[in-house]
PAVORO-712029 format. One record per residue: residue number from 1; residue in one letter; x, y, z of N, C-alpha, C in turn. Coordinates in steps of 0.05 Angstrom, whole numbers, padded with zeros to 5 digits, always signed. Layout:
BEGIN
   lumpa   zaza      n_u      n_v      n_w     ca_u     ca_v     ca_w      c_u      c_v      c_w
     NUM      A        X        Y        Z        X        Y        Z        X        Y        Z
...
# end
This chain:
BEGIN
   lumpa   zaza      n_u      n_v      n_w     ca_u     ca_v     ca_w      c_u      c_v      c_w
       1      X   -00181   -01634   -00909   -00167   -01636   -00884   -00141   -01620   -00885
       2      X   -00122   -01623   -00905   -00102   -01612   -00912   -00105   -01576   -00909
       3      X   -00125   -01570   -00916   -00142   -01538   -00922   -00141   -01530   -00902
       4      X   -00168   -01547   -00884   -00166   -01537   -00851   -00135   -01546   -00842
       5      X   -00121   -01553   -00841   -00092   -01547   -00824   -00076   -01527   -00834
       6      X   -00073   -01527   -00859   -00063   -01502   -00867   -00075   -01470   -00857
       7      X   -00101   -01466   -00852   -00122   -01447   -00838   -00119   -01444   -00807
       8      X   -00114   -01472   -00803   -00103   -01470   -00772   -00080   -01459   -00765
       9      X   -00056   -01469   -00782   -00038   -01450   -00781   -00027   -01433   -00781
      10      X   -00047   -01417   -00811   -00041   -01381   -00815   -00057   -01365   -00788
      11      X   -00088   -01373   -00782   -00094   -01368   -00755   -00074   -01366   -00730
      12      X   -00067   -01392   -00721   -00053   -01388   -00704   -00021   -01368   -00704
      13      X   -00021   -01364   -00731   +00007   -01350   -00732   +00000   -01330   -00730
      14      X   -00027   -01311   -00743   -00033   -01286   -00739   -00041   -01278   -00700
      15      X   -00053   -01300   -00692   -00052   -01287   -00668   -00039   -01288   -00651
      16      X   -00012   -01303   -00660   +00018   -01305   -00645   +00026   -01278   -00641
      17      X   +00025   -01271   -00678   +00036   -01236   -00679   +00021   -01212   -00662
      18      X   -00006   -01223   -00670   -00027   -01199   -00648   -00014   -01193   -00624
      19      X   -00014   -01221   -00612   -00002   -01215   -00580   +00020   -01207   -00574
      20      X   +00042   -01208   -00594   +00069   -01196   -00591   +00062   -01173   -00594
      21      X   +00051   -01159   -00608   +00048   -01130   -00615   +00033   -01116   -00588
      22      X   +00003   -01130   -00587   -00002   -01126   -00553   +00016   -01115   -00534
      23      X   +00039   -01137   -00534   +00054   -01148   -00511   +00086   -01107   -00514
      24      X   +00090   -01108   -00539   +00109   -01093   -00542   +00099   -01065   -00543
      25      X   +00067   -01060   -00556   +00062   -01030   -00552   +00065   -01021   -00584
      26      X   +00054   -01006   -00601   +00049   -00998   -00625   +00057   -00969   -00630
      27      X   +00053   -00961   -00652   +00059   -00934   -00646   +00040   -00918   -00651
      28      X   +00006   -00927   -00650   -00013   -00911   -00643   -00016   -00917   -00612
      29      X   -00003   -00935   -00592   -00011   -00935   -00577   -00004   -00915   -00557
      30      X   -00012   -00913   -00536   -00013   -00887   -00514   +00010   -00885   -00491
      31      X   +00021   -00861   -00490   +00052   -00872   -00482   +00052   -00880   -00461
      32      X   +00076   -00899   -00449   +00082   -00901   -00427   +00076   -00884   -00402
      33      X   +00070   -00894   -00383   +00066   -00875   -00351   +00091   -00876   -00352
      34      X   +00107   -00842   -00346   +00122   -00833   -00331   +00126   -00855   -00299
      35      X   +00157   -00859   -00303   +00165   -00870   -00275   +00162   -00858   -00248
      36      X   +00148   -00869   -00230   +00140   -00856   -00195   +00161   -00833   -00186
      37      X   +00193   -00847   -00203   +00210   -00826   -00193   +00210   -00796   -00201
      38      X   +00200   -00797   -00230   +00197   -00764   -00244   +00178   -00751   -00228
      39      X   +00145   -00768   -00218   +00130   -00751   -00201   +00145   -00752   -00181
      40      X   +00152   -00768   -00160   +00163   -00763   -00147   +00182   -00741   -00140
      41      X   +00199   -00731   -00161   +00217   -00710   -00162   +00210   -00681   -00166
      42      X   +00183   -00683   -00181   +00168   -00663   -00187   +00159   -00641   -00164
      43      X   +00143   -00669   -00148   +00125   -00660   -00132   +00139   -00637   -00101
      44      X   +00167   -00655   -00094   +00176   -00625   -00075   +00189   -00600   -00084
      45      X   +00187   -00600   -00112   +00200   -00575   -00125   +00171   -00555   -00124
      46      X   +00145   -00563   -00135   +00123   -00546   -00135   +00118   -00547   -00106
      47      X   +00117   -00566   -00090   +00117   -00557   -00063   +00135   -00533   -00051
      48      X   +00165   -00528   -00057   +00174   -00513   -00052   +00176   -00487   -00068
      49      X   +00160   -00483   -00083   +00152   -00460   -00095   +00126   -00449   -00086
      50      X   +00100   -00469   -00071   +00085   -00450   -00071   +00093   -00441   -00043
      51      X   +00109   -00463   -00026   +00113   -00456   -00007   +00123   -00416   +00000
      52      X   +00152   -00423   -00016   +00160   -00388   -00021   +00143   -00375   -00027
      53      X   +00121   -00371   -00045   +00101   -00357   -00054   +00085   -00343   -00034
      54      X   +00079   -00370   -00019   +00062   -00359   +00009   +00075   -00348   +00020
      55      X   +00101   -00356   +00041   +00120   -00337   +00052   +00126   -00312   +00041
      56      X   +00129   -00300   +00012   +00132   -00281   +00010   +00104   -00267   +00008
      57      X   +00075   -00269   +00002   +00060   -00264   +00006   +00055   -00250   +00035
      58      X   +00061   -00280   +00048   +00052   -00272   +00089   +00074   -00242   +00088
      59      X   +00095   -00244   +00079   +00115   -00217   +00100   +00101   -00190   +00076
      60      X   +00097   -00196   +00050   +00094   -00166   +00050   +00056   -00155   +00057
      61      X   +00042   -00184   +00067   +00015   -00176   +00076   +00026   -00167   +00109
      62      X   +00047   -00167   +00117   +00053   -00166   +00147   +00060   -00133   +00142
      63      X   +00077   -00131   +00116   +00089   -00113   +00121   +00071   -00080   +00116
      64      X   +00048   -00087   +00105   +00030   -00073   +00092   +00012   -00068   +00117
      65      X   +00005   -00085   +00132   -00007   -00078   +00163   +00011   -00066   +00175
      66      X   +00039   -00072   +00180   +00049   -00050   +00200   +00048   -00021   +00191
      67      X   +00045   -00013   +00164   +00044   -00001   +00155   +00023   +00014   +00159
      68      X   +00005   -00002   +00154   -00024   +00024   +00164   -00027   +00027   +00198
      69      X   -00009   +00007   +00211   -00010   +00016   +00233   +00004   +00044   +00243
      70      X   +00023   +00042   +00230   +00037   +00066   +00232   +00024   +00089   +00226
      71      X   +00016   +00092   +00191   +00003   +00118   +00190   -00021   +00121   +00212
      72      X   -00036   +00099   +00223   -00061   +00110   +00243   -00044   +00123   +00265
      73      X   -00015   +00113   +00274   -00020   +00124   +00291   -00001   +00162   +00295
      74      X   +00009   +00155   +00270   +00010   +00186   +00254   -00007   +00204   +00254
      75      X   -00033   +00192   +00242   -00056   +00210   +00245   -00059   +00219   +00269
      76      X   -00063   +00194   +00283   -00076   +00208   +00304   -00061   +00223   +00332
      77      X   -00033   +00221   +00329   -00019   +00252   +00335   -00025   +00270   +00324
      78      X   -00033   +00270   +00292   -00025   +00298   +00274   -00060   +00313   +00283
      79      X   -00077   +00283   +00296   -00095   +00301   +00299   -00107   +00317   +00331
      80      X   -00083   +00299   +00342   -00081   +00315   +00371   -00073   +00336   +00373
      81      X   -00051   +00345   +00352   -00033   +00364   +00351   -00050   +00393   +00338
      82      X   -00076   +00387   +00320   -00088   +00395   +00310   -00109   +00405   +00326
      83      X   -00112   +00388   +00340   -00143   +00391   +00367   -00129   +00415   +00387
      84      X   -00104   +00410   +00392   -00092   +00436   +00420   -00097   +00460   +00406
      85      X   -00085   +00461   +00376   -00080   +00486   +00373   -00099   +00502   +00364
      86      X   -00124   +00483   +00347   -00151   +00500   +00342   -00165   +00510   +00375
      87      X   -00167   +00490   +00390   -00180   +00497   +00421   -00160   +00524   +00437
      88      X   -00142   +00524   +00426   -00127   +00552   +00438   -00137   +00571   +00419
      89      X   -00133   +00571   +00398   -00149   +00597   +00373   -00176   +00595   +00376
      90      X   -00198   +00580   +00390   -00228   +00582   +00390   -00226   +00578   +00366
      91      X   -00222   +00556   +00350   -00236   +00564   +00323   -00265   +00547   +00323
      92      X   -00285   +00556   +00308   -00312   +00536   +00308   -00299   +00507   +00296
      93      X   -00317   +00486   +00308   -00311   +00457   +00295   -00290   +00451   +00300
      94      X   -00272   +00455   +00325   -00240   +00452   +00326   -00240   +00425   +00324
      95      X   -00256   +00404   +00335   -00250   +00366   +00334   -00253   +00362   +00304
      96      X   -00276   +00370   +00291   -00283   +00366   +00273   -00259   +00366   +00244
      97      X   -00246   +00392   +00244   -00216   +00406   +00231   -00208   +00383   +00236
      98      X   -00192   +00381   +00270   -00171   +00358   +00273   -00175   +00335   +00269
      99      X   -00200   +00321   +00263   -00210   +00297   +00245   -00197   +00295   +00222
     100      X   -00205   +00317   +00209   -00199   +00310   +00185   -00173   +00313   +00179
     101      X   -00167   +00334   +00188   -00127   +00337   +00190   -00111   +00307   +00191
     102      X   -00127   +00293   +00214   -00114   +00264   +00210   -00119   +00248   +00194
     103      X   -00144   +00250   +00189   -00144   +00234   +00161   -00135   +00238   +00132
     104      X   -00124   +00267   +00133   -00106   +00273   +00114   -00078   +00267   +00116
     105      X   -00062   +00262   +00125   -00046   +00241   +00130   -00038   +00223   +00105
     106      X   -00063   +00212   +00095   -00055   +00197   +00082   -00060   +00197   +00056
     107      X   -00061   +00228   +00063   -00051   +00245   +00027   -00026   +00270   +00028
     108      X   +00003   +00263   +00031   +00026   +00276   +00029   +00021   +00299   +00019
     109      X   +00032   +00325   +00028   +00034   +00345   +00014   +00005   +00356   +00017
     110      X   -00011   +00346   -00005   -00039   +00357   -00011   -00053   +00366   +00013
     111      X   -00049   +00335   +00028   -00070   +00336   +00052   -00071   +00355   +00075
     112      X   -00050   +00361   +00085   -00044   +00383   +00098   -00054   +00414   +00088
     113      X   -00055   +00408   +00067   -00072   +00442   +00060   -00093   +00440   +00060
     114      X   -00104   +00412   +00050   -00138   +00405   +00047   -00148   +00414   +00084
     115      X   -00124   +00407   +00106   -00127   +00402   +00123   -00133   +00441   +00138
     116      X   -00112   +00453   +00121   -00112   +00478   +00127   -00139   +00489   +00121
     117      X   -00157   +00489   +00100   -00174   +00503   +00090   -00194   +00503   +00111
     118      X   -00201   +00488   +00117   -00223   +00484   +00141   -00227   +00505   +00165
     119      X   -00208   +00508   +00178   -00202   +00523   +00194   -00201   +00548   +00187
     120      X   -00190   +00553   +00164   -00181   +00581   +00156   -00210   +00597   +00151
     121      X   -00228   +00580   +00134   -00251   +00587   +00128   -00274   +00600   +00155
     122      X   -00262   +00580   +00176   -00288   +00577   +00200   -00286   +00607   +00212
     123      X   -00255   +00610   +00212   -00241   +00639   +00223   -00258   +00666   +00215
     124      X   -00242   +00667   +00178   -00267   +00685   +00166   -00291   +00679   +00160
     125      X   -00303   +00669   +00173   -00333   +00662   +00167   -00340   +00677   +00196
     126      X   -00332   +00663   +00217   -00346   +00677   +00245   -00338   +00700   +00252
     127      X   -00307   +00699   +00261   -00295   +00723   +00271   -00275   +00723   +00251
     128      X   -00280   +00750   +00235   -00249   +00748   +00215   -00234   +00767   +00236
     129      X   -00208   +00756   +00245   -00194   +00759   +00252   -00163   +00754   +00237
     130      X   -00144   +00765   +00234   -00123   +00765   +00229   -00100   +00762   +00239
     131      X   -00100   +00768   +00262   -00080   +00753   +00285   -00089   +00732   +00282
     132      X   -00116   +00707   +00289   -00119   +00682   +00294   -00107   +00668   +00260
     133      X   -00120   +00679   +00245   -00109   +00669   +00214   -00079   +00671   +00217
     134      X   -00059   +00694   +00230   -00040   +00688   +00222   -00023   +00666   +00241
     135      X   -00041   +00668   +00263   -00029   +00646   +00282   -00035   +00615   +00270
     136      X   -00058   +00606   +00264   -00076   +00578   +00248   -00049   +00584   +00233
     137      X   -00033   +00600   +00214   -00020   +00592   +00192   +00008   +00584   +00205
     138      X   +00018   +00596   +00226   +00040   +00592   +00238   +00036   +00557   +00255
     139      X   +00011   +00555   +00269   +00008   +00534   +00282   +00013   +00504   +00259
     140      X   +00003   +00521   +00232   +00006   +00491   +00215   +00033   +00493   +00207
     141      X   +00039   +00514   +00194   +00080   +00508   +00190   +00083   +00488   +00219
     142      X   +00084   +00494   +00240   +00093   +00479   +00258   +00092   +00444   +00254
     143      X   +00066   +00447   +00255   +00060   +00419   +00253   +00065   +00403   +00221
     144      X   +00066   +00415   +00206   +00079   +00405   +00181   +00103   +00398   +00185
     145      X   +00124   +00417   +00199   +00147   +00412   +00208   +00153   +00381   +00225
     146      X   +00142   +00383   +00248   +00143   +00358   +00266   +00127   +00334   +00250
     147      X   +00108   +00344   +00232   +00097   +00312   +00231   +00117   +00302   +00209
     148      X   +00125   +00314   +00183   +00137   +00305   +00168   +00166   +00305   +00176
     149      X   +00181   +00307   +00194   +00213   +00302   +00200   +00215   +00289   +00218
     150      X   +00188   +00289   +00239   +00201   +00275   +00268   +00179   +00253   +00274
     151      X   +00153   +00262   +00277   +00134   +00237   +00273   +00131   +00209   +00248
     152      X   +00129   +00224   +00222   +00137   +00201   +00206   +00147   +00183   +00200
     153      X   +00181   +00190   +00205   +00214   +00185   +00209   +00209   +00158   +00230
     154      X   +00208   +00176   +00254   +00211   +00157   +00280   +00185   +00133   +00286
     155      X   +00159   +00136   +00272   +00142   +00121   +00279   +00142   +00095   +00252
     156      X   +00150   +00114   +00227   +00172   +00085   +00213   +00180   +00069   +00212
     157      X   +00206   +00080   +00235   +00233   +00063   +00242   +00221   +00049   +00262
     158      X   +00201   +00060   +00279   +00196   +00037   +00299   +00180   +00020   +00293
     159      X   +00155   +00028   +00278   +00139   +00002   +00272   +00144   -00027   +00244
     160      X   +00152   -00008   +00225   +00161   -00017   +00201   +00194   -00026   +00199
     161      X   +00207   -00020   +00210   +00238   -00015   +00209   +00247   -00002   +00193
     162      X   +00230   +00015   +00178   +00248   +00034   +00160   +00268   +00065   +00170
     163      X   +00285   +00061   +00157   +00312   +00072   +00177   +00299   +00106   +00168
     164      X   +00305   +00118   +00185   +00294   +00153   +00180   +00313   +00176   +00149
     165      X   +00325   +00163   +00146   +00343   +00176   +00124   +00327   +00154   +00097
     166      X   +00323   +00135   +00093   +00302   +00123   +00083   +00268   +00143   +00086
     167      X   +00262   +00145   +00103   +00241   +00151   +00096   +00230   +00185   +00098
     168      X   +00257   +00191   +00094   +00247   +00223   +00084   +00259   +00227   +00061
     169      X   +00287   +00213   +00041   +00293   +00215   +00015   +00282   +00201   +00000
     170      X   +00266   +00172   -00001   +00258   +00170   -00019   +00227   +00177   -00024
     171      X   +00209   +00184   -00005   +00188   +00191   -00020   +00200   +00224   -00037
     172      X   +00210   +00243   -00037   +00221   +00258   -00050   +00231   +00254   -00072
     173      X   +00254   +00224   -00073   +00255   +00227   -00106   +00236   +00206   -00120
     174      X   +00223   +00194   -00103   +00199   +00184   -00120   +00179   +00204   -00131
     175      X   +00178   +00229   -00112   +00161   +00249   -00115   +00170   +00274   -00140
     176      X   +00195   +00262   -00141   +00203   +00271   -00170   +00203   +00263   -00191
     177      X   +00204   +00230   -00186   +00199   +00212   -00210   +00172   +00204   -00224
     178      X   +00159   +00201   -00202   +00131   +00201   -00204   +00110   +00219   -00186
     179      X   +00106   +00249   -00198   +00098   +00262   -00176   +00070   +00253   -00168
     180      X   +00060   +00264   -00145   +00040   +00262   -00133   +00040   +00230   -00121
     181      X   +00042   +00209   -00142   +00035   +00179   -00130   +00073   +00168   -00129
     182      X   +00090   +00184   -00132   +00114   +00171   -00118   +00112   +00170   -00095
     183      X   +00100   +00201   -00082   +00103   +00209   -00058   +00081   +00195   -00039
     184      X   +00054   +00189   -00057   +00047   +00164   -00041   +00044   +00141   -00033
     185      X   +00056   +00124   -00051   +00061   +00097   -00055   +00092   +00093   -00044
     186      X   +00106   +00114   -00030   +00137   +00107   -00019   +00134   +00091   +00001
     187      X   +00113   +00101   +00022   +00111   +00095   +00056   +00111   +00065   +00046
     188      X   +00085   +00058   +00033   +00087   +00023   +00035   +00099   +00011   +00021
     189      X   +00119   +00022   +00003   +00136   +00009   -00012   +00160   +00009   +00002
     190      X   +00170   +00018   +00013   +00187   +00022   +00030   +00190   -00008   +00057
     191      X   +00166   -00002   +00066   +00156   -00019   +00088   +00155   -00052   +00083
     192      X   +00146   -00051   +00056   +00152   -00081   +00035   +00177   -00085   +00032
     193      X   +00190   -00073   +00028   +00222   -00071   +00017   +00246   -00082   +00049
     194      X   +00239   -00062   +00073   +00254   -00069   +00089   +00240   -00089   +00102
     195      X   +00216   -00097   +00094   +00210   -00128   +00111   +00220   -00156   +00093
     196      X   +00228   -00155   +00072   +00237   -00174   +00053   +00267   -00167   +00065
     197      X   +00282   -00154   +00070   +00311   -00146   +00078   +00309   -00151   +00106
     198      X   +00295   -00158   +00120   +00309   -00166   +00152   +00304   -00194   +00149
     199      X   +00291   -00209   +00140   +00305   -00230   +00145   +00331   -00243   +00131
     200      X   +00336   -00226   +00106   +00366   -00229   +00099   +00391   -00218   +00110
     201      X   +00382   -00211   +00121   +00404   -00189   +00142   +00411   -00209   +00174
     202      X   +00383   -00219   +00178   +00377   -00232   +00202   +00395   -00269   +00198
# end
């Protein structure tokens, strides 16, 4: 009898201790949940980051559409301008030329000659003529002139807001820094740049 009470006792003392240890947490056991307030605090900081994320996303996906709005509608002066002056020289395929003239546009520099060859060819191919060749060459100086200083500039500033001293120096020294793709990657870099700047200005 003495045995069993003594047995009763070390029992009951060991599962006194169990439950305290239960009760306090071990150090294999699994840590504490973070307090409501840390998520709590968490949660409108990543909200306000993806928030910005998107916002800056939306203005330079805005600013990249005004952008091609502009060059279309670049082109499609450069290819009106292209359509008068082949239909006054008769040249064969004159819509056809001024197609593509506008769709060169949206290769600086290059495209305008790619734009020139067409024409030049159709000239000496049907009627070689040399007055019309030298006029086709004068009619494109022209229009190289107006599209790159006055159409580009101004259809820029109005659709994009990029100011016209902006957008005739820096595709140039990008086109020095990085030739060929400075000079094409300015227009919409540009257009990204001053749409992130009006609303800090604003």
């Amino acid at each position: 009898m003495v045995a069993f009470g003594l047995l009763a006792g070390v029992l009951s003392g060991v599962l006194a201790m169990t439950d305290q240890d239960a009760n306090s947490g071990g150090p294999n056991d699994p840590p504490a949940a973070p307090p409501s307030g840390a998520l709590s605090a968490r949660e409108p900081a990543q909200g306000n980051f993806s928030a910005k994320s998107a916002l800056h996303l939306r203005t330079a996906g805005t600013a990249l559409v005004n952008w091609w709005r502009a060059v279309t509608i670049q082109g499609l002066c450069v290819a009106l301008l292209w359509l008068i002056g082949l239909l006054l020289l008769k040249v064969p395929l004159a819509p056809v030329w001024a197609l593509i003239a506008g769709l060169m546009t949206l290769v600086p520099n290059i495209g305008g000659v790619i734009a020139l060859l067409g024409p030049a060819f159709s000239i000496l191919v049907s009627k070689p003529d040399m007055y019309r060749l030298c006029f086709l060459l004068g009619m494109y100086a022209v229009i190289v002139v107006i599209d790159q200083l006055m159409l580009q500039p101004l259809i820029m500033k109005r659709v994009t807001r990029v100011p016209v001293w902006a957008s005739i120096l820096v595709p140039i020294v990008l086109g020095i820094v990085i030739p060929f793709w400075g000079i094409l990657l300015a227009p919409p870099l540009l257009a990204i740049v001053y749409a992130f700047r009006r609303p800090s200005q604003s």
